[in-house]
C-alpha positions as CSV (number, residue, x, y, z in Angstrom):
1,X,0.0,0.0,0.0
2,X,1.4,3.4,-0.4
3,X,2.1,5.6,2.2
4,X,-0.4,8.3,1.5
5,X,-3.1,5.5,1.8
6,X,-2.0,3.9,5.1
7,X,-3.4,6.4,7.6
8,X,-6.2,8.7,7.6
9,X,-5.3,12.4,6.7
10,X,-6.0,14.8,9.3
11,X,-7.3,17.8,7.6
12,X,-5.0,20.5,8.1
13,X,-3.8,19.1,11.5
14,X,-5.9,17.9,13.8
15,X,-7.4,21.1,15.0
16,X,-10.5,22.7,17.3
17,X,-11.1,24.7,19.4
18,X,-7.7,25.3,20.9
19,X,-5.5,24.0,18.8
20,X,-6.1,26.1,15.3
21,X,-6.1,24.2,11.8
22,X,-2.8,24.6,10.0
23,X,-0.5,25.3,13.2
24,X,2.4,23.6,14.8
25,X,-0.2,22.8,17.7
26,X,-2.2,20.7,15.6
27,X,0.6,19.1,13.6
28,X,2.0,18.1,17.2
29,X,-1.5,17.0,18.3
30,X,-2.1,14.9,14.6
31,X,1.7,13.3,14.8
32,X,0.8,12.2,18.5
33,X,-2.0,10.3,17.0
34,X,-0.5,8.9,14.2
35,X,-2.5,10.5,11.5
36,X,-1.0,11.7,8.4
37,X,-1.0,15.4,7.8
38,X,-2.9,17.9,5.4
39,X,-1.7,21.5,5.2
40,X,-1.6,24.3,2.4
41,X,0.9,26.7,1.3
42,X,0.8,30.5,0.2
43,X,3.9,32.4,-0.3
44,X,4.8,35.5,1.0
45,X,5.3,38.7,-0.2
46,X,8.9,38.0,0.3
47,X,8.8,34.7,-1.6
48,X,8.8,32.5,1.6
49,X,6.1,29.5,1.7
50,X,4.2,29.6,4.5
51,X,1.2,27.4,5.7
52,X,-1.9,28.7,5.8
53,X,-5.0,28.3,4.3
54,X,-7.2,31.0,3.0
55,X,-6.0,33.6,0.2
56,X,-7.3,36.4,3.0
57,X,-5.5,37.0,6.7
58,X,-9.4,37.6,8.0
59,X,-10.7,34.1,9.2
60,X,-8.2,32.8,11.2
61,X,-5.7,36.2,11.9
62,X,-8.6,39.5,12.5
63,X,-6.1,40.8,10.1
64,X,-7.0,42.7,6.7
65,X,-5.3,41.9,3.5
66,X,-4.1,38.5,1.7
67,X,-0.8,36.2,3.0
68,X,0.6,37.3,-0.1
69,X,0.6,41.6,0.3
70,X,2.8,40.9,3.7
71,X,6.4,39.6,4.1
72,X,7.4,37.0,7.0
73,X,8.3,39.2,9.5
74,X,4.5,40.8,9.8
75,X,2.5,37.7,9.2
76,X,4.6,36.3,12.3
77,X,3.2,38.9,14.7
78,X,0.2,37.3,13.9
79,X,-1.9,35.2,15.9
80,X,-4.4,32.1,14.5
81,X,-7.8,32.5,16.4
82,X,-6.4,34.3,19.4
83,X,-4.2,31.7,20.5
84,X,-0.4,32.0,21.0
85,X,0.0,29.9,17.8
86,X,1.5,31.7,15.0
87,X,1.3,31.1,10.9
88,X,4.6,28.6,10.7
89,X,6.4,28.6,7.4
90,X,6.7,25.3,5.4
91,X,10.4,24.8,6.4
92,X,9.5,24.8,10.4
93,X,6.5,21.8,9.8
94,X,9.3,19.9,7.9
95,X,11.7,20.2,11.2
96,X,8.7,19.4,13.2
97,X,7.3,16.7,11.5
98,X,10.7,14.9,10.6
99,X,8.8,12.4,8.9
100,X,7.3,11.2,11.6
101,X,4.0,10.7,9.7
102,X,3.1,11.6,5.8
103,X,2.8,15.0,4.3
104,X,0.5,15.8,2.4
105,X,1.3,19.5,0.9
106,X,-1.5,21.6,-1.3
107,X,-0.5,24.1,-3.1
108,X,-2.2,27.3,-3.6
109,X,-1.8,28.5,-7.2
110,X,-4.0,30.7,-9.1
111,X,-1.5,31.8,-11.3
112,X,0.9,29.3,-11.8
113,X,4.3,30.7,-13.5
114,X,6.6,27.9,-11.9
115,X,8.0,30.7,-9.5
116,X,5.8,28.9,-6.5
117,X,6.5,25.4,-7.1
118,X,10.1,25.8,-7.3
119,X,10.4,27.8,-4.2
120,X,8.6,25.2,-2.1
121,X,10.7,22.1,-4.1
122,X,13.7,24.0,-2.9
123,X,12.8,23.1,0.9
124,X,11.1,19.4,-0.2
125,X,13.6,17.9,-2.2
126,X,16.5,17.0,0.2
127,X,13.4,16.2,2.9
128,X,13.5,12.6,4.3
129,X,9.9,12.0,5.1
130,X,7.4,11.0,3.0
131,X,5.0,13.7,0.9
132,X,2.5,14.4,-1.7
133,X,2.0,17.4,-3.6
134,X,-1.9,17.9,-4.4
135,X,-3.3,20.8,-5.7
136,X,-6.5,21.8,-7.7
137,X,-4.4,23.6,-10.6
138,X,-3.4,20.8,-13.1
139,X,-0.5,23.1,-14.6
140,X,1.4,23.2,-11.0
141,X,0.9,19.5,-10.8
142,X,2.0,19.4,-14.8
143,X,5.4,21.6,-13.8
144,X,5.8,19.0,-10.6
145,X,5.8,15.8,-13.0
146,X,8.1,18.0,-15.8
147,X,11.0,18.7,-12.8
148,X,10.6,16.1,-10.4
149,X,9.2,13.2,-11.9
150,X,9.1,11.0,-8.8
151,X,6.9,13.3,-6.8
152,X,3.5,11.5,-5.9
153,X,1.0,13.7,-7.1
154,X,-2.9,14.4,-5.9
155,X,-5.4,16.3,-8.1
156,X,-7.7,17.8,-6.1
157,X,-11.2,17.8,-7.6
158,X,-14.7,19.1,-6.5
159,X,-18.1,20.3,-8.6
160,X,-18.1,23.4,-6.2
161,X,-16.7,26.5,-7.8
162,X,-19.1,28.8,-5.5
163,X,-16.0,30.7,-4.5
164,X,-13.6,31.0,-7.6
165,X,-14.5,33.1,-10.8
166,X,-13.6,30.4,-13.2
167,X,-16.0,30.6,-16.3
168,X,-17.9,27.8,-17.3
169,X,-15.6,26.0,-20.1
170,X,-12.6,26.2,-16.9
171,X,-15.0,24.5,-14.6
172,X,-15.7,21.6,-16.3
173,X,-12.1,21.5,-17.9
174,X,-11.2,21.3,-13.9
175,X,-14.5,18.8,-13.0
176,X,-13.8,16.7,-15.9
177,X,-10.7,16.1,-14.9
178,X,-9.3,17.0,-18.9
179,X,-5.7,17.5,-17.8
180,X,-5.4,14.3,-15.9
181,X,-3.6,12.2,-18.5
182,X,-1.2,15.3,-18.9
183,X,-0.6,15.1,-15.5
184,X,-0.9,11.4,-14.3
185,X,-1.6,11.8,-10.6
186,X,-1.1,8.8,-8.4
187,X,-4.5,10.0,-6.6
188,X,-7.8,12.1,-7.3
189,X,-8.2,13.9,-4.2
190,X,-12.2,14.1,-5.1
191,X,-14.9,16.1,-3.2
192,X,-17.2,14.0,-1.2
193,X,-20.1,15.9,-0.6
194,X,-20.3,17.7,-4.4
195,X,-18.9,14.3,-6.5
196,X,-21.2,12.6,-9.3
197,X,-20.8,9.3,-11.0
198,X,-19.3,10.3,-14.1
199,X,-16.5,12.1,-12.1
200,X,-16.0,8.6,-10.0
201,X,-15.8,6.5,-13.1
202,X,-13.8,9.1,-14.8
203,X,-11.1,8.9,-12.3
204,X,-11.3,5.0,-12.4
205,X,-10.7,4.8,-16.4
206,X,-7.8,7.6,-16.0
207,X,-5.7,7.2,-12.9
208,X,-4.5,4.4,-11.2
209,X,-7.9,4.1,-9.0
210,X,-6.7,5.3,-6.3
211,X,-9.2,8.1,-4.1
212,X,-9.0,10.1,-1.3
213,X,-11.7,11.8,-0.3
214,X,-12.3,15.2,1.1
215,X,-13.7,16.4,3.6
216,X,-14.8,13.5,5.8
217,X,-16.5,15.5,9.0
218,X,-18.2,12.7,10.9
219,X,-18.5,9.0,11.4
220,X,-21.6,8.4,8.9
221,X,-20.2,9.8,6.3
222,X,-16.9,7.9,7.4
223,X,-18.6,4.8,7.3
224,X,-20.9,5.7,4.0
225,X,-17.5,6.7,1.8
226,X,-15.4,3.9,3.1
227,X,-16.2,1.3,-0.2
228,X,-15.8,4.0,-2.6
229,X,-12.6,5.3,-1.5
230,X,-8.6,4.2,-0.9
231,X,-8.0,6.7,2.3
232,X,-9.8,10.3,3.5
233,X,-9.1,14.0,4.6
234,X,-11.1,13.9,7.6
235,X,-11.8,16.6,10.4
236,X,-14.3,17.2,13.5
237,X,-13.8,13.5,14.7
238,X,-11.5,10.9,15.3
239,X,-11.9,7.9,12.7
240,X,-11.0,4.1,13.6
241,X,-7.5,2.7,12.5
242,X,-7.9,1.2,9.0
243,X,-7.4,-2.1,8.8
């Protein structure tokens, strides 16, 4: 079985309350229960990738402005959901993590010009631990597979577009999964609660078969997923050990 399949993902650490998603709290918290690891990555305004989720500062910081209009220094002094945890940069997750448990690393690229994904290669390639790259823009996966071939790649897929401005011929480019055989992903990260049957059997003519589903929130739809799907991105509970 490959790595990325052998324990369930916890969706941008295993976060709540206290311990806020995509910080070194919930990494700890995820690594201590031996769950793999989702996270995203912006840059800075200074080139530095740093994990966090949302284009805009507002959700999780109070802050105005997007990760990518300040430099490392500022989005430093400030604070995920008025805790003392901070927005960590991808190079502190990898000391932390040590490949303790598997990685796996979405990229957030709108426009994709190759800049990104070589700045965050830079700090992956001489890392031990095991990783995926998975992102919803085929052409960064597509640059991945061109540079470093032996990457393990997730295209992340979903039939909601409620908060992109895509037009209608890029939606179902990116539903339809049209760049797939260009980019030959070893998994479809594919939308649970939004996925149809021509997208599942799609993904079963295209790729190797394998699926990971997203977002998994509670044990029915845990248990209503499980034998349609290789592994999950799960959040808001804690799934069995899979057997």
């Amino acid at each position: 079985m490959s790595f990325y399949l052998e324990k369930p993902i916890a969706h941008r650490g295993f976060h709540n309350e206290d311990l806020p998603e995509n910080s070194m709290a919930a990494f700890e918290k995820a690594i201590e229960l031996g769950f793999a690891i989702e996270l995203d990555v912006h840059l800075s305004k200074d080139g530095i990738p740093v994990v966090f989720h949302d284009e805009e500062l507002e959700r999780m910081t109070g802050s105005n402005g997007r990760v990518s209009q300040y430099i490392l220094s500022s989005l430093k002094k400030l604070h995920l959901n008025g805790t003392e945890q901070t927005i960590p940069t991808l190079e502190e997750v990898l000391e932390l993590v040590d490949g303790r448990v598997p990685l796996i690393i979405e990229l957030k690229v709108n426009d994709h010009n190759g800049e990104f994904e070589a700045e965050v290669m830079k700090y992956l390639h001489f890392y031990e631990g095991d990783y995926t790259i998975q992102s919803f823009n085929p052409l960064t996966l597509k640059w991945i597979r061109s540079h470093y071939p032996n990457t393990v790649l997730g295209l992340l897929v979903t039939s909601d577009f409620s908060d992109t401005d895509l037009n209608l011929p890029k939606r179902k480019l990116l539903q339809y999964m049209a760049l797939a055989p260009v980019v030959r992903p070893d998994y479809i990260g594919l939308d649970y609660k939004t996925f149809n049957i021509a997208q599942y059997y799609l993904i079963k003519m295209m790729t190797h078969g394998h699926i990971v589903f997203w977002t998994i929130d509670n044990m029915d739809l845990y248990e209503e997923c499980q034998d349609l799907c290789d592994n999950i991105i799960f959040e808001g509970f804690i799934p069995p050990e899979k057997s």
